[in-house]
KESE-57182 format. One record per residue (C-alpha): residue in one letter; z, y, x. Coordinates in steps of 0.05 Angstrom, whole numbers, plus 5000, padded with zeros to 4 digits. Each point is the difference from the previous one (the first is absolute). Layout:
N
aZYX;...
***
This chain:
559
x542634181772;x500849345034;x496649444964;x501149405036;x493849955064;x497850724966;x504050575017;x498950815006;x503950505025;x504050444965;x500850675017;x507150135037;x505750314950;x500950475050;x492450265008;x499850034929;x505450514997;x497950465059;x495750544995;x492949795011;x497250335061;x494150114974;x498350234924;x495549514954;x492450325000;x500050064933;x493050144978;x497749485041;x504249534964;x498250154932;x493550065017;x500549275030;x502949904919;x493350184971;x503850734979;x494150525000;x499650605041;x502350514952;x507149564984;x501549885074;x500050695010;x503950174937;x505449455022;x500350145073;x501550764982;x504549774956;x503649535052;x499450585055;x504150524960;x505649374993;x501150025074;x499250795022;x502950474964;x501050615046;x506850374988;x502749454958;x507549845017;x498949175016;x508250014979;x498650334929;x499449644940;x493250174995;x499249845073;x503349304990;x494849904937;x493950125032;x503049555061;x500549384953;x492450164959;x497649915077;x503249415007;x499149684939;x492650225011;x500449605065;x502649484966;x495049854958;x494550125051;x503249365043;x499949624940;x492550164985;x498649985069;x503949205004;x495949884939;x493750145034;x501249695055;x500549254963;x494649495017;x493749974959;x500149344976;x493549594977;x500549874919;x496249324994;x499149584942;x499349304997;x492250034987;x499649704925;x496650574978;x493649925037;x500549285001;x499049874927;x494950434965;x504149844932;x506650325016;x503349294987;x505250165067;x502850694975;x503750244955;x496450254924;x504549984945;x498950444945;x493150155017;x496049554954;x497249305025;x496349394975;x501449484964;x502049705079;x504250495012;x495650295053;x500250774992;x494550464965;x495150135069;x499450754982;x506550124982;x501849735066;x495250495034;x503250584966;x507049885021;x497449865076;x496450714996;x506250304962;x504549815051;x494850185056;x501050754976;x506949994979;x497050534940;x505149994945;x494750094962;x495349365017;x506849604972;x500150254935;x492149754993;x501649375013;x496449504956;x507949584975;x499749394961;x504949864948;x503950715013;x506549855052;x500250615050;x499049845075;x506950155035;x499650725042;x495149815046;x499550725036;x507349955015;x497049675056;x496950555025;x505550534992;x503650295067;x507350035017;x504750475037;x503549475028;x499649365034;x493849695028;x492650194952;x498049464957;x494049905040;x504249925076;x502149364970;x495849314994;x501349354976;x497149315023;x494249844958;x502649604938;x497349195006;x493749934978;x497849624930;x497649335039;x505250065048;x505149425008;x505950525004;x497950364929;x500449274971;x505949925024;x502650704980;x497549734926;x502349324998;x506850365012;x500150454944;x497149374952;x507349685020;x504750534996;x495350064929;x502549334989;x507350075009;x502150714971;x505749614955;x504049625061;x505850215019;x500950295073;x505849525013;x495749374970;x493850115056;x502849515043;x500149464949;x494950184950;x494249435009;x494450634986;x502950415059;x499849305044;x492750054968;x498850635018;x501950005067;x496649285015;x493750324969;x499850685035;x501149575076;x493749684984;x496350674999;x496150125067;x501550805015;x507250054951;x504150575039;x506750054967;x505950015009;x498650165080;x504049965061;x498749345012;x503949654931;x497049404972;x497950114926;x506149654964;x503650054930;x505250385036;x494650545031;x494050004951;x498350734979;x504850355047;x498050495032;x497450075076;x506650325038;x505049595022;x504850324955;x496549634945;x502449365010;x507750185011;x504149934933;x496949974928;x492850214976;x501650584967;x503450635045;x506650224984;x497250634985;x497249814929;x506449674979;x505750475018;x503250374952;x497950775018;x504250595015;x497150684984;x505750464997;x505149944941;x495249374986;x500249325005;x493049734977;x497949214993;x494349755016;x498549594948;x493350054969;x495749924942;x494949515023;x494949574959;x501349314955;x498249395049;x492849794987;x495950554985;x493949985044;x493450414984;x492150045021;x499949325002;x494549924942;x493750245030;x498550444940;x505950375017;x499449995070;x492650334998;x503050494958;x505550155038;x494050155064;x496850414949;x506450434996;x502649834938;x506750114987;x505749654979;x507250225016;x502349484950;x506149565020;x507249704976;x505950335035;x506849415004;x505250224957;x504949875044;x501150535071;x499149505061;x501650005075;x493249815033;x500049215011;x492949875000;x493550195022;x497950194925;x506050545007;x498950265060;x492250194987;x501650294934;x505450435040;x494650235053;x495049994939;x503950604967;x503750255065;x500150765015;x496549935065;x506050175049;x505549764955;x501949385041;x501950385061;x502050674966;x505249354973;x501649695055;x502150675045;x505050164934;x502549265019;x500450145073;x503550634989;x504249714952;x501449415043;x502750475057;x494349715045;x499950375071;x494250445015;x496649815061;x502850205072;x494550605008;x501750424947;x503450595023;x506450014963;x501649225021;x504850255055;x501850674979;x506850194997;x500250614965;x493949884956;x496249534946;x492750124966;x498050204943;x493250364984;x497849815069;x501449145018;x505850034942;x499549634932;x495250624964;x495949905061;x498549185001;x499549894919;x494350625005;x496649805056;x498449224982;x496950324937;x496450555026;x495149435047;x498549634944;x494250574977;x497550095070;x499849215004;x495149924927;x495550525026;x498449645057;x499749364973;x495050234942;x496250295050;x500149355034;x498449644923;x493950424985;x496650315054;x500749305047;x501049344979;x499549944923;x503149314993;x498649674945;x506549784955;x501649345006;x499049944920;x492650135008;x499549465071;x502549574939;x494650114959;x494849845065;x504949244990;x499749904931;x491850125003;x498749605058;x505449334972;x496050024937;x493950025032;x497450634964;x499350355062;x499449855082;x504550525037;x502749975079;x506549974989;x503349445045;x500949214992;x507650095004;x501350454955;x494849544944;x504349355019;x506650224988;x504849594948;x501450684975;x493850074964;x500449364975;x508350184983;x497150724962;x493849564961;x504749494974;x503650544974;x495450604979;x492849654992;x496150495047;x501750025081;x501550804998;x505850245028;x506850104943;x501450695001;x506950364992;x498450614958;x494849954955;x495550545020;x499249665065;x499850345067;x500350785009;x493950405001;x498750145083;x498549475054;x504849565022;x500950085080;x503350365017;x505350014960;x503950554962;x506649674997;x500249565064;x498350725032;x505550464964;x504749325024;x498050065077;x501050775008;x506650024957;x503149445027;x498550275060;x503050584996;x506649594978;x500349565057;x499350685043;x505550284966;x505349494991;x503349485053;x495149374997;x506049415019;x505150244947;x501549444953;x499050154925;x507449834970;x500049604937;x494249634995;x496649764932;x495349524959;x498949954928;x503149564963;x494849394965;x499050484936;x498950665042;x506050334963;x505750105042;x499149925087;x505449485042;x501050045068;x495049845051;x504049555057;x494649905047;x497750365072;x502450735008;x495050464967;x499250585041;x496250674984;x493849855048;x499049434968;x500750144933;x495050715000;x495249545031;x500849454944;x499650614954;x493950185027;x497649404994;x502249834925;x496250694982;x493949775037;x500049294975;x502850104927;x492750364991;x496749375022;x504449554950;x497650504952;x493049785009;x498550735031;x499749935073;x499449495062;x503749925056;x495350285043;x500150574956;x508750115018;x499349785062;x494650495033;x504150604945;x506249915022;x498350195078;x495950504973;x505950334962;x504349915071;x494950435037;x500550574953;x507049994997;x500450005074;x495650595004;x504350414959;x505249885040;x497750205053;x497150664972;x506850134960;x503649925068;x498050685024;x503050384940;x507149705017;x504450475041;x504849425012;x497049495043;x498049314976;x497949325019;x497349464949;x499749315026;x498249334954;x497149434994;x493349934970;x496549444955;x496749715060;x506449955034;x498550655056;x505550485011;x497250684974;x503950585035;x497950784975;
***
């Protein structure tokens, strides 16, 4: 892989196809693995009688059998072995933990708490010990408040046959509660709060997006959108590529119509009535931290094409997890867009794919990440950082605005005009929710979705030819029930799986769910998995096969 200053060899497409001079010692390896004594002999036996069989015929059938277990068991020894190989990486949190004896800086909810907020000290204790021994059984002990169920916590922990281990990966450690940055991260999310119901094509005249954006500037440490874009009407909430700023908010991939075979499908949706906004009483929101539930909510009669940011987080609120880009390769496909100039079959004259870099191939393999990316991610949620939600850092607000409390949380984020915009409206200072049982049940960085979005995309932009331009662009109409032609820059497919990415990553955050941090950090998380599948999957090909793309920091990745 070659990622940007960092690069590593790969091995040669030749050396990977010769005989290897000298056999893998297997018992050494597994025993490396942590496989006891008695197994390494059982498998190394076992792998012996693959590649010697005296007066066997090497031209039989049976010959030509035993030929291929060898070299499938070879196979997946070089994959282990690549696996193994991977740098161990230091998991660090941010430090909240220690610092505050009260558990204010990480995420609780659903465990019970105070009349504060703050969370139950011995509960606390006995989820830090549970997840210190990863016992399935020291979870279901756990002392729960008002009876929601923590969300698969040991998923974290589980292993996986392909693709880098959960615990080879590391994020950054997530800004810390006092921290200029996790204001700023909030004071976002209060906005975006603030202007679910405007249009996408209104932004750059709506006088509470020139708010928003005047507001946000005035923040010390506010880090989006990146790549060195001034925080305008036109940019605000975008996300951090530079594909994110070409063309309208929304990616063409959540308007176009879809084609799964003998189907055409729309994409309209059935999103919420304008308006509705929850937790922001504080008898609900301590509730809701308590883990009550409340599921709730009026659906819009009418099927819409998402136009606003109250759509698009009810879309990613419901989503199945891989859906967008499951989508947007039908569209691709559909489209006719080019696959990229590695794949094998690009310049064959006598052949195309089809189980191997066809159509069956792509719309299976930018699924089949999407697991591999959660588990590492939860692992990431549980076992590292345990973020708190950015509902509950609202709660820390609300206390210390009305004085009944004193908590660290930073100047900016207590003298933004948001606060002031959500207590004109609400009464309390708390963050308006989308759904009404708040936040999910696990910690909030990393994040699920933003992760899913970095290693599926990823795989996309490996797959398909980044400069082709999308034909037929579209908007919604004013209503959101019917899409007109979008006449501005060419919208090409690089672009547009970033700003999918990014809508994914950032709908959460309009939601209420997540910060920016939170997609940002996620997102290059789900890349690296991605990357390391392909590079372990590249060994089972018998054609040979080069992926080159650009990544969200702008590096050219080559595998």
């Amino acid at each position: 892989m070659n990622n940007g200053s960092r690069s590593r060899s790969i091995t040669a497409r030749e050396e990977r196809r010769a005989p290897k001079g000298k056999p893998v010692d297997r018992r050494t390896f597994l025993g490396q693995l942590g496989v006891g004594a008695g197994a390494a002999a059982g498998l190394t036996a076992s792998a012996s009688t693959l590649f010697a069989q005296p007066g066997k015929d090497p031209a039989s059938v049976e010959g030509v059998v035993r030929i291929r277990q060898a070299q499938a068991f070879e196979v997946r020894m070089r994959a282990a072995e690549l696996a193994r190989k991977r740098k161990i990486v230091d998991q660090t949190p941010n430090g909240d933990e220690d610092l505050y004896p009260n558990r204010i800086g990480n995420y609780s909810k659903g465990f019970p708490h105070n009349n504060l907020g703050e969370v139950d000290p011995a509960a606390y204790n006995a989820f830090l010990a549970a997840l210190a021994s990863a016992d399935p059984d020291d979870f279901e002990h756990l002392p729960m408040g008002l009876g929601r169920k923590l969300t698969n916590p040991l998923s974290g922990m589980a292993f996986d046959l392909e693709g880098p281990d959960s615990h080879h990966l590391a994020q950054a450690p997530a800004p810390r509660l006092a921290s200029a940055e996790a204001a700023s991260d909030l004071g976002e999310v209060y906005w975006m709060a603030l202007a679910r119901d405007i249009h996408f094509g209104e932004w750059e005249s709506n006088p509470l997006i020139a708010q928003a954006a005047a507001d946000l500037t005035r923040f010390s440490d506010f880090r989006g959108p990146r790549n060195g874009f001034s925080v305008t009407p036109g940019t605000l909430f975008r996300g951090n590529t530079a594909g994110d700023l070409v063309g309208p908010y929304l990616s063409q991939f959540l308007w176009a119509d879809i084609p799964m075979g003998a189907l055409r499908i729309s994409q309209r949706i059935w999103t919420l009535l304008p308006g509705q906004d929850y937790l922001t009483s504080y008898n609900d929101w301590l509730a809701s931290q308590n883990g009550f539930e409340d599921y709730s909510y009026s659906i819009d009669s009418t099927a819409r094409y998402i136009r606003n940011l109250r759509d698009l987080g009810q879309w990613v609120h419901v989503d199945a997890l891989y859906q967008a880009y499951h989508q947007a390769c039908l569209i691709l496909l559909g489209t006719g867009a080019p696959f990229s100039a590695g794949n094998p079959y690009a310049s064959s004259a006598t052949q195309i794919g089809f189980g191997t870099f066809g159509g069956p191939h792509i719309l299976s393999l930018v699924t089949e990440v999407a697991t591999r990316a959660l588990k590492a991610v939860w692992y990431q949620k549980w076992f590292v950082h345990r973020r708190l939600r950015p509902e509950a850092i609202a709660g820390l607000v609300h206390n210390t605005r009305t004085g009944a409390a004193a908590y660290p949380v930073h100047s900016d984020i207590l003298n933004s005009a948001a606060l002031d915009a959500v207590h004109s409206k609400y009464g309390t200072y708390l963050l308006p929710m989308l759904a009404p049982e708040g936040s999910p049940t696990h910690p909030s960085y990393g994040a699920g979705h933003a992760t899913v979005a970095g290693a599926c995309v990823t795989i996309l932009k490996a797959w398909f030819e980044g400069s082709f331009v999308l034909p037929r662009p579209v908007v919604p109409d004013a209503a959101g029930t019917s899409l007109v032609a979008w006449t501005g820059a060419p919208l090409t497919v690089q672009n547009e799986l970033d700003k999918l990415a990014a809508n994914v990553g950032i709908g959460r955050n309009g939601a209420g769910f997540h910060y920016r941090s939170d997609y940002w950090h996620s997102l290059l998380l789900g890349e690296k998995i991605a990357v390391g599948i392909l590079e372990e999957q590249r060994d089972t090909y018998k054609e040979l096969c080069t992926f080159s793309f650009r990544g969200f920091e702008g590096q050219t990745i080559t595998v």
